[in-house]
C-alpha positions in Angstrom: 128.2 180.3 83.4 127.5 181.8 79.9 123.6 183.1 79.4 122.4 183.4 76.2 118.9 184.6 75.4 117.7 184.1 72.1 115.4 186.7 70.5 112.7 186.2 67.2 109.4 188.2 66.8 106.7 185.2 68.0 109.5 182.7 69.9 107.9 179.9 67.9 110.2 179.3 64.7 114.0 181.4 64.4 114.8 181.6 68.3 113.9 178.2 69.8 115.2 176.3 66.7 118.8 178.3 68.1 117.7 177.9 71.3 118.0 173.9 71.2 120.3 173.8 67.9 122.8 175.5 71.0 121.7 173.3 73.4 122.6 170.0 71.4 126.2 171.8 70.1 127.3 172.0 74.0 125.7 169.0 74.7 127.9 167.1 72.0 130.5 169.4 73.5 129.8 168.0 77.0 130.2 171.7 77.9 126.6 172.2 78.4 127.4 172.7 81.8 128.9 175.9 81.1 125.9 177.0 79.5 121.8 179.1 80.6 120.3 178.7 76.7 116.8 180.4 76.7 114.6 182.2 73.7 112.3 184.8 73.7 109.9 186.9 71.8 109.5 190.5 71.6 105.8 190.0 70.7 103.3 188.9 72.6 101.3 187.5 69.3 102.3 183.7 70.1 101.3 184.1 74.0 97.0 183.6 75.2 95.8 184.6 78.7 99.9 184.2 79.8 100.1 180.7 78.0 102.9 180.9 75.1 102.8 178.5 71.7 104.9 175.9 71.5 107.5 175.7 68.7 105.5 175.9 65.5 105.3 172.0 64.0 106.8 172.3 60.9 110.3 173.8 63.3 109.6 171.1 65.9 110.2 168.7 62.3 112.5 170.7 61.4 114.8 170.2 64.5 113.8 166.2 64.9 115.2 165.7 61.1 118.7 166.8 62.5 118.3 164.8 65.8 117.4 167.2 67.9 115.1 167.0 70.9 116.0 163.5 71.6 117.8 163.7 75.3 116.1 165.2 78.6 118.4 168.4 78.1 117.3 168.8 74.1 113.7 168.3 74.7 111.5 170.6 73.6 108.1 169.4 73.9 107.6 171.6 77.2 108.5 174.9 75.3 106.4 177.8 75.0 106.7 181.1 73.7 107.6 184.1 76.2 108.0 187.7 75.9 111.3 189.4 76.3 111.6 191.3 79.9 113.5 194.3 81.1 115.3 192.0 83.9 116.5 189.7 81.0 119.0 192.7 80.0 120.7 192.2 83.0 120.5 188.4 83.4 122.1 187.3 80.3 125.1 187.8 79.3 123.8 187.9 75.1 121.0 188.5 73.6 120.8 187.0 70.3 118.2 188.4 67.6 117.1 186.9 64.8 116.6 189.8 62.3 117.3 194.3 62.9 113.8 194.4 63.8 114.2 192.1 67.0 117.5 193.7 67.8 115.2 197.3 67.7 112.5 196.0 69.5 114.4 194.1 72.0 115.8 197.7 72.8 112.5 199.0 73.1 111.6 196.8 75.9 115.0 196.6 77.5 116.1 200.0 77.3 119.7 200.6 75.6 122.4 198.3 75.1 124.8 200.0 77.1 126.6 196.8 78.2 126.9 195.9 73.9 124.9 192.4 74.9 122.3 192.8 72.0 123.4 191.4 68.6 122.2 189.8 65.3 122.9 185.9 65.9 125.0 185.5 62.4 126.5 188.6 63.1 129.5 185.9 64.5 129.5 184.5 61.2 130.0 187.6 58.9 132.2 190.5 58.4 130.0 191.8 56.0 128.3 195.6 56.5 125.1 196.3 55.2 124.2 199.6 54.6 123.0 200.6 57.9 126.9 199.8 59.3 125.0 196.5 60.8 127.3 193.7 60.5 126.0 189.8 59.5 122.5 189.4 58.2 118.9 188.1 59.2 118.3 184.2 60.0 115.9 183.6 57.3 112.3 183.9 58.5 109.7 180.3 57.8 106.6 181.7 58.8 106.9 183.8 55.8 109.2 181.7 53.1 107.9 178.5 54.6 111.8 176.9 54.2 112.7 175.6 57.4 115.8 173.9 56.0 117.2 177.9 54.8 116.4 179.0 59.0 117.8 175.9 60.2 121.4 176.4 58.3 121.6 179.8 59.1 120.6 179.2 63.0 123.4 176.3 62.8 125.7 178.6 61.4 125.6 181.1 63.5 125.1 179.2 66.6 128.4 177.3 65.7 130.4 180.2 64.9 129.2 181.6 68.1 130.5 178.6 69.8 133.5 179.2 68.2 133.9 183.3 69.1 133.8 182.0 72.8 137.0 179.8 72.7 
């Protein structure tokens, strides 16, 4: 069984759109039996009195426009936002950020990444360097751009070249 835990800032926009855009790939895959696909925040600004957010509307539409949420296993009306735990270091097997700042902060609450788990989602689909020797780059961020479409082909993109690093 392959765990993947996918990591934004509020766990209502970049890391459940991955979190179901993976879902439906292993589905179509049928290998989705294979698979533990969850997503996270490292904040706990989307989560009241221990009740997370859903996925912010404008990413549920976002996901329904490419048909996704449409089978018991790609629903995601039930989801709601959750912070990022200690224990999920050692449960998953990755832990796939959205942007530097979630890859820092996911360290802050989980300590270092001493097993190499914690990467940058489309760091499987670059072999770029930035500056900072970081490979890959940031899923583009909605709640600030308001472009769903830009965060939904970069999640697709790096969720499918993930896919791809683990056959």
């Amino acid at each position: 069984m392959i765990k993947v835990l996918f990591i934004c800032h509020g766990n209502i926009c970049r890391s459940p759109m991955a979190e179901f855009v993976l879902k439906d790939m292993v589905e179509k895959h049928g290998i989705k039996d294979q698979f533990e696909i969850a997503s996270a925040a490292t904040s706990t600004e989307e989560i009241w009195n221990g009740v997370g957010n859903p996925i912010y509307p404008p990413a549920q539409k976002e996901l329904r426009k490419h048909g996704i949420g449409k089978t018991p296993y790609t629903n995601f009306s039930g989801k709601r936002a959750r912070q990022i735990t200690k224990e999920d270091y050692q449960y998953y097997d990755y832990l796939l950020c959205a942007d530097y700042a979630n890859v820092r902060n996911t360290m802050r609450i989980t300590g270092p990444d001493t097993d190499n788990k914690i990467h940058l989602l489309l760091d499987f689909a670059d072999d770029t360097v930035d500056s900072q020797d970081h490979r890959g780059r940031s899923i583009a961020d909605p709640w600030y751009s308001g472009d769903f479409t830009a965060t939904y082909r970069d999640v697709y993109e790096g969720c499918n070249a993930f896919l791809q690093s683990l056959t």
